[in-house]
C-alpha positions as CSV (number, residue, x, y, z in Angstrom):
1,X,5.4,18.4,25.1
2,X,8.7,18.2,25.6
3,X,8.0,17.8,29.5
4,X,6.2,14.4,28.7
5,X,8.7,13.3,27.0
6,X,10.9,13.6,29.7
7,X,8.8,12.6,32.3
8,X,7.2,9.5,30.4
9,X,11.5,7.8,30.2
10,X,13.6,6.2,27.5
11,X,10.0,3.9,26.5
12,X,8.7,6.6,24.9
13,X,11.6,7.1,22.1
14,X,10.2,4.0,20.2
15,X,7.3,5.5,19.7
16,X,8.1,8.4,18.8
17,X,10.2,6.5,16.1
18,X,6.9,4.6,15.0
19,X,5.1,8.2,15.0
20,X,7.8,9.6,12.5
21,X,7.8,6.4,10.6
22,X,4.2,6.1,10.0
23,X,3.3,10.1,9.3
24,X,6.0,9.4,6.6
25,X,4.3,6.6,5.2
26,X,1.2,8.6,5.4
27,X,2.5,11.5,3.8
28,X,3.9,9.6,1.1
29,X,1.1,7.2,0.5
30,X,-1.5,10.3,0.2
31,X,1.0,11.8,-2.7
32,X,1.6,8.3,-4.6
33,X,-2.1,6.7,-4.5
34,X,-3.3,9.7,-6.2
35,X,-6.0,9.1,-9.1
36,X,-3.8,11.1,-11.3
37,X,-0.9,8.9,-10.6
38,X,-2.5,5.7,-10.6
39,X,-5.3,5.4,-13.0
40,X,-6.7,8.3,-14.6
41,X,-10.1,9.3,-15.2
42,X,-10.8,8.3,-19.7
43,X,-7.5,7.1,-19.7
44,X,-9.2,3.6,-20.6
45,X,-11.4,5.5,-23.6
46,X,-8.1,7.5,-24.7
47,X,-6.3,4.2,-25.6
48,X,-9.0,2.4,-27.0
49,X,-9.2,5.4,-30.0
50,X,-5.9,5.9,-30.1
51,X,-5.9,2.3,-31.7
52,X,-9.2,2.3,-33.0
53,X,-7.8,2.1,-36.8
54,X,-4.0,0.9,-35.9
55,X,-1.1,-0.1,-33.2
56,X,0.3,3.6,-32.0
57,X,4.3,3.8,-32.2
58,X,6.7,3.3,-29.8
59,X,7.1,6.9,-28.4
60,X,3.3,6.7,-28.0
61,X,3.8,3.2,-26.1
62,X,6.7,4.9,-23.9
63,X,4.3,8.1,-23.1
64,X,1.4,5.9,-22.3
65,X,3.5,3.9,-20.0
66,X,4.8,7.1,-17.7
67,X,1.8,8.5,-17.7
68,X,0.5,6.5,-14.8
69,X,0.7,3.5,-13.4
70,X,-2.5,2.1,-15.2
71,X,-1.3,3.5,-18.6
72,X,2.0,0.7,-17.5
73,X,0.0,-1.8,-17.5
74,X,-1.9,-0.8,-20.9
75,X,1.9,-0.3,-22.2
76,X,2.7,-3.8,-21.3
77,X,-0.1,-5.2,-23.6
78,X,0.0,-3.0,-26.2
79,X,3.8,-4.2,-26.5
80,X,3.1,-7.8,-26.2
81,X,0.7,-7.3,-29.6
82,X,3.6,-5.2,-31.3
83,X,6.2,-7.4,-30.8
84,X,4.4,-10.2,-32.3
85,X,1.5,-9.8,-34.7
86,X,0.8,-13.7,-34.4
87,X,0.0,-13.7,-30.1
88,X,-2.5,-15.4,-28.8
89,X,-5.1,-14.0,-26.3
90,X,-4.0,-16.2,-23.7
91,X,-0.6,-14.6,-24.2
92,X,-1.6,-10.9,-23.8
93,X,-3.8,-11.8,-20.8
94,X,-0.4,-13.4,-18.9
95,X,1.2,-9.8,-20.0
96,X,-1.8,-8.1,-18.5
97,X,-1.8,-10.1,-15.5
98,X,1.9,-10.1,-15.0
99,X,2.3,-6.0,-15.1
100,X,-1.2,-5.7,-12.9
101,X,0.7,-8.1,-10.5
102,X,3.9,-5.2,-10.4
103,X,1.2,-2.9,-9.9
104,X,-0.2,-4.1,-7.0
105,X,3.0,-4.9,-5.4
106,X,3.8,-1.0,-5.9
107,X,0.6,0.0,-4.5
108,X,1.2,-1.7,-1.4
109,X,4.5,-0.5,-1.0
110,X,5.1,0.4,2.9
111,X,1.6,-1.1,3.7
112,X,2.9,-4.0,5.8
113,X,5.1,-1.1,7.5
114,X,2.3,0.9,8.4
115,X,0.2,-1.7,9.6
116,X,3.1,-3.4,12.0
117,X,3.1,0.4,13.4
118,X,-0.5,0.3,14.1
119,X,-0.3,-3.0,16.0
120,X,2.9,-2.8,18.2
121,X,2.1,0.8,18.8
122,X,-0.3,0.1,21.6
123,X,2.0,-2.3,23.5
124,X,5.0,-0.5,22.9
125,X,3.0,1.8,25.3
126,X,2.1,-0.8,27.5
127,X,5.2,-2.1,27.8
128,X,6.3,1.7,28.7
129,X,3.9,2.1,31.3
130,X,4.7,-1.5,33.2
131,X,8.6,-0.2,32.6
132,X,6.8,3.1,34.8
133,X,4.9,1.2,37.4
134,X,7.9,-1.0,38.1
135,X,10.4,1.8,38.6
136,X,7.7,3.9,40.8
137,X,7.1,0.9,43.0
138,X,10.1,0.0,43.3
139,X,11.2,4.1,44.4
140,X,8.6,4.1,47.1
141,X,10.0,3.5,50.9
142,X,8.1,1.8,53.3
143,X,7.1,4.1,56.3
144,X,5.4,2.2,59.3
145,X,4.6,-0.3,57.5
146,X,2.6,1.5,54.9
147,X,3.5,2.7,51.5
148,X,5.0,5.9,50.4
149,X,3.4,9.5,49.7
150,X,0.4,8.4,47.7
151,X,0.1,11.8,46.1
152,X,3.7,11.3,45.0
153,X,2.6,7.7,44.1
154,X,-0.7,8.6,41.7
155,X,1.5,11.4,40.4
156,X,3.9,8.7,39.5
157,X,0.9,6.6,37.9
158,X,0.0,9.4,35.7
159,X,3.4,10.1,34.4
160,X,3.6,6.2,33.1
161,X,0.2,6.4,31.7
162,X,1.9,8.8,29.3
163,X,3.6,5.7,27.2
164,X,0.0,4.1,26.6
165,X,-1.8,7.2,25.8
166,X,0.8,7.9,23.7
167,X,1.1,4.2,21.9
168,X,-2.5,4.7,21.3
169,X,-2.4,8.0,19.5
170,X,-0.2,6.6,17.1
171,X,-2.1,3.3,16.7
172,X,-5.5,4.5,15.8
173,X,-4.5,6.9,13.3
174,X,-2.3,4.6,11.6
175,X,-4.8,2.0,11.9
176,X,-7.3,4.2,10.0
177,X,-4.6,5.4,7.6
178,X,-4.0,1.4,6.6
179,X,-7.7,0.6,6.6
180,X,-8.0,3.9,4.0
181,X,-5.2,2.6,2.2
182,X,-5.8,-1.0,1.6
183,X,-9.5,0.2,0.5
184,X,-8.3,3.0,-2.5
185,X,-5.6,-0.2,-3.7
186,X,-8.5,-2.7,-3.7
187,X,-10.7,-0.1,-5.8
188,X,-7.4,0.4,-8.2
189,X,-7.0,-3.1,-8.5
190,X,-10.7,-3.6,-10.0
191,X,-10.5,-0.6,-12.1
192,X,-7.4,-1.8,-13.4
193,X,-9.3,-5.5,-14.1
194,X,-12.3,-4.4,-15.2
195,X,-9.9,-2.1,-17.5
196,X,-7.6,-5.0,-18.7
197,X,-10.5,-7.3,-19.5
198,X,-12.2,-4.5,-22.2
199,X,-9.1,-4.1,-23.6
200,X,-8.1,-7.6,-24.4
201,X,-10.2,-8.0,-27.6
202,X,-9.8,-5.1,-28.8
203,X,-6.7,-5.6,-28.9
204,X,-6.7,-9.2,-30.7
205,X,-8.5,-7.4,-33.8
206,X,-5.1,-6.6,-34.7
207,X,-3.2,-10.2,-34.1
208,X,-3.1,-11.9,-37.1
209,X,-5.0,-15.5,-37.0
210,X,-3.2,-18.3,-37.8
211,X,-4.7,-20.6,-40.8
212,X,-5.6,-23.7,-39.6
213,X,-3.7,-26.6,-41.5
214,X,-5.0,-28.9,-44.0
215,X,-7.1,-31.6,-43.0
216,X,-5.8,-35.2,-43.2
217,X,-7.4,-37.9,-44.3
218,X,-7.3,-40.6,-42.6
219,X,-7.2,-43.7,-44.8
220,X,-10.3,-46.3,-44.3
């Protein structure tokens, strides 16, 4: 390996930068989108009897909200009905929306990284391999009137060919890693909806309704 590295020239350091880059992003993307971490299978059922009869406490509030990053969101509206008993559904729903908006933004987290990887990867190689073909060219004498060795010259070919192959193995894995990725987000980001949207009224059963005011007359 380390012979390739050699023989493929200074091009090939960029990539290997994009290749530690990205299996960092991978690593860490496979830890963090977890189910556990993110939404929890019942976690949806375990609120909804938790406040079945009444609004839990604010240590149960603060456990719910680090136990994932759906039970954050749940926090955020459970909070919004606690702190005033007199909100409006319209109100909880902007709290809803507004913490599933954080959410999102932390599941993509390194996503646009990833995904710049996967596209510049293949003509970092590219540009490798014409950075090859020019030097080779340019190193082969002229001998009565032909060109150089061409043994020498294919062997030469081959060694710049290394930058491409190389740009590609990092692209389509990173590529399929970002495709994986943006797929599991989209599926939290319905779950965490379709969530969101059941808990809503049950949560208004505990707001207290405002009395509408007395009607005036008007005179004839």
């Amino acid at each position: 390996m380390l012979s390739i590295i050699q023989a493929a020239g200074w091009p090939i350091w960029p990539l290997i930068l994009c290749s530690v880059v990205a299996l960092t992003i991978i690593i860490e993307r496979l830890i963090t989108l977890r189910p556990t971490q993110i939404a929890p299978n019942n976690l949806l059922e375990e609120v909804i009897a938790v406040t079945r009869s009444s609004l839990p406490g604010t240590d149960v509030v603060n456990k719910l909200a680090e136990n994932s990053l759906l039970g954050g969101v749940f926090a955020t509206g459970l909070r919004s009905v606690i702190a005033e008993p007199r909100v409006s559904e319209v109100v909880v729903r902007q709290s809803f929306e507004s913490a599933g908006r954080i959410a999102l933004h932390r599941l993509e987290r390194y996503l646009n990284t990833l995904g710049t990887i996967a596209a510049t990867a293949p003509l970092l190689g590219l540009f490798g391999t014409v950075i090859g073909m020019i030097e080779i060219f340019g190193s082969q004498a002229p001998t009565s009137g032909a060109g150089g060795n061409p043994q020498m010259l294919a062997h030469g070919i081959s060694i710049a060919l290394y930058n491409t192959a190389f740009g590609l193995m990092i692209a389509i894995p990173s590529l399929m890693f970002y495709r994986y990725f943006r797929g599991r987000i989209d599926e939290y980001q319905l779950t965490m909806e379709l969530a969101a949207e059941r808990l809503v009224p049950h949560l208004m059963r505990f707001a207290v309704r405002t009395p509408p005011g007395p009607a005036v007359e008007v005179p004839a």
